[in-house]
C-alpha positions as CSV (number, residue, x, y, z in Angstrom):
1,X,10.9,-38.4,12.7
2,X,11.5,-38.5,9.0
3,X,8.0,-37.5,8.5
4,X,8.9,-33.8,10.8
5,X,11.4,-33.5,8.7
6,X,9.3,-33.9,5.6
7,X,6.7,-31.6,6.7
8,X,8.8,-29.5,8.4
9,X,10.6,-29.1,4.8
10,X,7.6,-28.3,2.8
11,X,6.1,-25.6,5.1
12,X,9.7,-23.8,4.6
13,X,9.5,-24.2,1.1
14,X,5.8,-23.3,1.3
15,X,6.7,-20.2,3.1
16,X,9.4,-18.8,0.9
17,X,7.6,-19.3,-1.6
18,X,5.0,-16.8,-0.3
19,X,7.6,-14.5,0.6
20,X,8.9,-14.4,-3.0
21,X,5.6,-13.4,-4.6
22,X,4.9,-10.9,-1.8
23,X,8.8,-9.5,-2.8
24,X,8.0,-9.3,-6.5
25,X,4.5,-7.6,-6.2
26,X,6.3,-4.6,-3.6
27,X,8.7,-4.3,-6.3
28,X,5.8,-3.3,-8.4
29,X,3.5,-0.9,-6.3
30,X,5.6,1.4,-5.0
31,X,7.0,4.0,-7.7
32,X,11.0,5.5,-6.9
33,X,10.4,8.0,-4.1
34,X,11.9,11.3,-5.0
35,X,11.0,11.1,-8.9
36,X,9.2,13.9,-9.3
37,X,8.6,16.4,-6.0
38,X,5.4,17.6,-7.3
39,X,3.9,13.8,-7.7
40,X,2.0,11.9,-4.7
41,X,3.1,8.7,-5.0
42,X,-0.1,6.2,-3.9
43,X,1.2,3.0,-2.3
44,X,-0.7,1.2,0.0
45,X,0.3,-2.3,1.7
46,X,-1.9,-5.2,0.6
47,X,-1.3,-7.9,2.1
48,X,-1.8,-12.0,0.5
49,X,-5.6,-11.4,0.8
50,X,-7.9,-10.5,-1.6
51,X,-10.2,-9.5,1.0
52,X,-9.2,-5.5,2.6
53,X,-7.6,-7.0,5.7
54,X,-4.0,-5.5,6.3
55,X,-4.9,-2.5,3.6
56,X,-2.9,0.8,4.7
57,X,-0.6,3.5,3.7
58,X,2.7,2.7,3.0
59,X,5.2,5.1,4.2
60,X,6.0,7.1,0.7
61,X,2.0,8.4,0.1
62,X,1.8,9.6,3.4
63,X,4.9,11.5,3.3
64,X,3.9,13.0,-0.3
65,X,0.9,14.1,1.4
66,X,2.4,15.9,4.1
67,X,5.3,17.5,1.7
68,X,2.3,18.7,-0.1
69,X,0.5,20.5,3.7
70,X,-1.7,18.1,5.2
71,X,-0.5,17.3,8.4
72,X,0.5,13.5,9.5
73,X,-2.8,13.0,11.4
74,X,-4.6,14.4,8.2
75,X,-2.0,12.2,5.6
76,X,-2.6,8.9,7.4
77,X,-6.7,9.1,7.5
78,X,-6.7,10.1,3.7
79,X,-3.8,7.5,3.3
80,X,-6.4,5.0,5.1
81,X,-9.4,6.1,3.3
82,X,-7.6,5.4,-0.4
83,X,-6.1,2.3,0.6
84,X,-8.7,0.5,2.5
85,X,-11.2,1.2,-0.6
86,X,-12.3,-2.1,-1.5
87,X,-13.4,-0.3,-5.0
88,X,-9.7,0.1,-5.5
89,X,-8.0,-2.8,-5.4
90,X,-6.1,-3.4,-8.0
91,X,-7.6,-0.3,-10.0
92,X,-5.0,2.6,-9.5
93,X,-7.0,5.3,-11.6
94,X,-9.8,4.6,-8.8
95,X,-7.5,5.2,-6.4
96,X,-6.6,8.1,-7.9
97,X,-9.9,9.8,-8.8
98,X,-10.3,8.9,-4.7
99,X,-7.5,10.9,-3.7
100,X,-8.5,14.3,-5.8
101,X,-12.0,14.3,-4.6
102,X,-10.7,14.2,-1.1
103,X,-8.0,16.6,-1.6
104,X,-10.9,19.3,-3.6
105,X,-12.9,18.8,-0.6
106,X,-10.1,18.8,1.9
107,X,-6.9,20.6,0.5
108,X,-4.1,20.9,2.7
109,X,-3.5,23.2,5.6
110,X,-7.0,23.3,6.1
C-alpha cells in the first residue's frame, strides 16, 4: 500500500510539473489580443513534443485572419498550414515569411 501511495505521489508531482512548464511557455507565445488592430497575431498550440503532433491555430491568429477578410474556413487552413510547418518551430520570422507568401498568393475575400 505505501508503495501506491509513493507512486501514486510522484506521478502527481510528475504531472504538475508538466503542467507548469506548459503554463509558462503559453504565457510566452501568445502576444495581448487587441494590441494593435492592424497586427495578425501568429500563435499556434504546440504541444510537449518536439515532433508536429498537436500543432494548430490557436484561437487569436485565426480570428486576426478573419478581422482582416478571409473567411473562417479560409483562416483555419492558413492557420493550419503556418502552424503545422515543421520548418517553423520555434523560428517565428519563418512563420512569418510563411504567412505573407500565402496571404500575396491568397489575399482575403478572394
Amino acid at each position: 500500500m505505501k508503495f501506491l501511495a509513493t507512486t501514486g505521489a510522484a506521478l502527481v508531482l510528475s504531472c504538475l510539473a508538466v503542467t507548469a512548464v506548459s503554463a509558462e511557455q503559453l504565457k510566452r507565445i501568445p502576444t495581448k489580443p487587441g494590441t494593435d488592430g492592424n497586427a495578425i497575431t501568429i500563435s499556434c498550440f504546440r504541444g510537449p513534443w518536439s515532433q508536429v503532433i498537436w500543432d494548430r491555430p490557436n484561437a487569436i491568429f485565426v480570428e486576426d485572419l478573419v478581422k482582416i477578410g478571409y473567411t473562417y474556413p479560409q483562416a483555419h487552413a492558413i492557420g493550419e498550414r503556418v502552424c503545422r510547418d515543421e520548418y517553423g518551430q520555434g523560428e517565428h520570422e519563418y512563420m512569418a515569411s510563411t504567412l505573407r507568401k500565402i496571404m500575396a498568393t491568397t489575399p482575403p475575400g478572394h
